[in-house]
N, C-alpha and C positions, 0 to 999 in steps of 0.2 A: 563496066557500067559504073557507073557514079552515084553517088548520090542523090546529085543536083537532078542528076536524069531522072532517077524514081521520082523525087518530090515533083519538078515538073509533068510527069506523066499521070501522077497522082493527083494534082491539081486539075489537070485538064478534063481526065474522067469525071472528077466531083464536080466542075462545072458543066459535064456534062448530062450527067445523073448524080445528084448530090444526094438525095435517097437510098438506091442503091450501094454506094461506095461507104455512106457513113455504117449502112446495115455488115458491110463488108470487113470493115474496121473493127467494128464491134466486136463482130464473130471471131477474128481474129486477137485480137486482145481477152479472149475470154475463152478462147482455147489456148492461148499464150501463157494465162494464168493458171490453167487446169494441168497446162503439161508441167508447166514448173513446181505446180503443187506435187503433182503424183511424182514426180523426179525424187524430191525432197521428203516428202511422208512416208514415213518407216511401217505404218497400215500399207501403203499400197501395195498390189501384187504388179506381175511382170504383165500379168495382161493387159492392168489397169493403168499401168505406165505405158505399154507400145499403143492401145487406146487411145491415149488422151496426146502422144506424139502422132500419131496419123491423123486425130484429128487439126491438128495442128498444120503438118501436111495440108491437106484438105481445103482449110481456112485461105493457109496461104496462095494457093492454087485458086482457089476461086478469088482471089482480089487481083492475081497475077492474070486473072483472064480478063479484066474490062479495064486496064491499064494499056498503055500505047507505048511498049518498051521496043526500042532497037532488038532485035534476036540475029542469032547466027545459027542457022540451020532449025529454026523454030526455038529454038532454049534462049531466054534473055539473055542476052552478052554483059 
């Protein structure tokens, strides 16, 4: 998969529900920030780091569900 494939598949959702996907983004980008924080902060514990990468997980999964991506055997190719 390319690039070019996300970004058009990502366009296409946002013109299809641009509510939705920009809500999608967000959440993503802000668990993006929280995994990288807890990675890097010498406060955090090992729970509050696998946490903050699941949710991360999680994010990306839910924006990977209302996207129109090519799959091979169900998993984005």
């Amino acid at each position: 998969m390319t690039a070019e494939t996300v970004l058009d598949a990502l366009a296409e959702a946002f013109a299809d529900e641009p509510a939705t996907v920009e809500h999608l983004l967000l959440d993503l980008a802000a668990a993006r920030s929280h995994a990288d924080h807890m990675r890097h902060s010498p406060a955090a514990t090992d729970y509050g780091r696998e946490s903050a990468a699941a949710g991360l997980d999680r994010a990306r999964e839910d924006l990977l569900d209302v996207l129109d991506l090519p799959t091979s055997n169900g998993v984005p190719a």
